[in-house]
N, C-alpha and C positions, 0 to 999 in steps of 0.2 A: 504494500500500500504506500509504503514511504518513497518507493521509487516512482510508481504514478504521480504526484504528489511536485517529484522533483522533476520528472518530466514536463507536466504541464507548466509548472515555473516557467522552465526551460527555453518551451515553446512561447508563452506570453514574453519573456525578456527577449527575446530573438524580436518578435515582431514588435515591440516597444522600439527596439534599435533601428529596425528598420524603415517602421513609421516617420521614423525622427530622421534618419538619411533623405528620406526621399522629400522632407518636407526642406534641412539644407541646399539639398540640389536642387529642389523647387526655388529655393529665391536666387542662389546663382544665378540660374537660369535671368528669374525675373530682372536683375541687376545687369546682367550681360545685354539683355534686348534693351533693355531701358537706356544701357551706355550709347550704344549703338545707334537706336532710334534720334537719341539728342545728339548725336555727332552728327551723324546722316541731314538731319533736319538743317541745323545750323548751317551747316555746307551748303545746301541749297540757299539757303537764306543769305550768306554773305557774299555766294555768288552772283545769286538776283541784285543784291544790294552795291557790292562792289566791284564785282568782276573776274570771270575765271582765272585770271594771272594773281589774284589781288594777296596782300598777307592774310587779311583775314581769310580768305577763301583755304590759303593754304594753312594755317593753324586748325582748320577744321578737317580737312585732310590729314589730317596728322592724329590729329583724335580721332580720327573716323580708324583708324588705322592699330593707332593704340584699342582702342575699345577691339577689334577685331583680333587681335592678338592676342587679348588676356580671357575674352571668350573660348579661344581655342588651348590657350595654355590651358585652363582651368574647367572646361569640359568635353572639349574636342568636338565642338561646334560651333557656329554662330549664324545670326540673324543674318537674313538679306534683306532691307527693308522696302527694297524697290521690289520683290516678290513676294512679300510678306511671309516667306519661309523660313526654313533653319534647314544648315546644309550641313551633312557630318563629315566631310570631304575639304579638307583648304584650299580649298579650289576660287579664292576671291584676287580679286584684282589690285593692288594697292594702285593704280592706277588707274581705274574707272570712273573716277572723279575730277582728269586733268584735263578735260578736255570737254568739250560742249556735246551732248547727244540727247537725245529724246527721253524730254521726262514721261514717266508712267502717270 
């Protein structure tokens, strides 16, 4: 009886642990697309406002890029926000923002 007992323990701390991982990787997550989304954003925004060449356009380039980086350090994915996806693949462009192309 003592070993049922220490089994079901067992089983509930396993899935306490796990509950609780998936709820960490839940906000990573949340924090990664959130980085992203406001880099993304702003880049558009300083290029409307300043111009593809502009510092500020490129400061957000550079976030947009950092944010993209530490998504993929830290879960081996990240957001596209121009397809509203998330890609498990590092297949993003650090350059797809230098240059003028059709907004979505």
């Amino acid at each position: 009886m003592r070993w049922i007992r220490c089994a079901l323990f067992s089983v509930a701390f396993l899935g306490a642990l796990l509950f609780a991982g998936a709820r960490v990787a839940r906000a990573d997550n949340d924090e990664c697309q959130r980085r992203i989304i406001k880099a993304d954003h702003k880049l558009h925004e300083a290029i409307d406002k300043h111009g593809w060449r502009s510092s500020q356009a490129d400061h957000w380039r550079h976030e947009l890029a950092e944010a993209r980086a530490y998504c993929w350090d830290h879960g081996h994915r990240w957001w596209d926000e121009d397809d509203h996806r998330w890609h498990a693949d590092h297949d993003w462009d650090d350059h797809d923002h230098d240059h003028e192309r059709e907004h979505h």
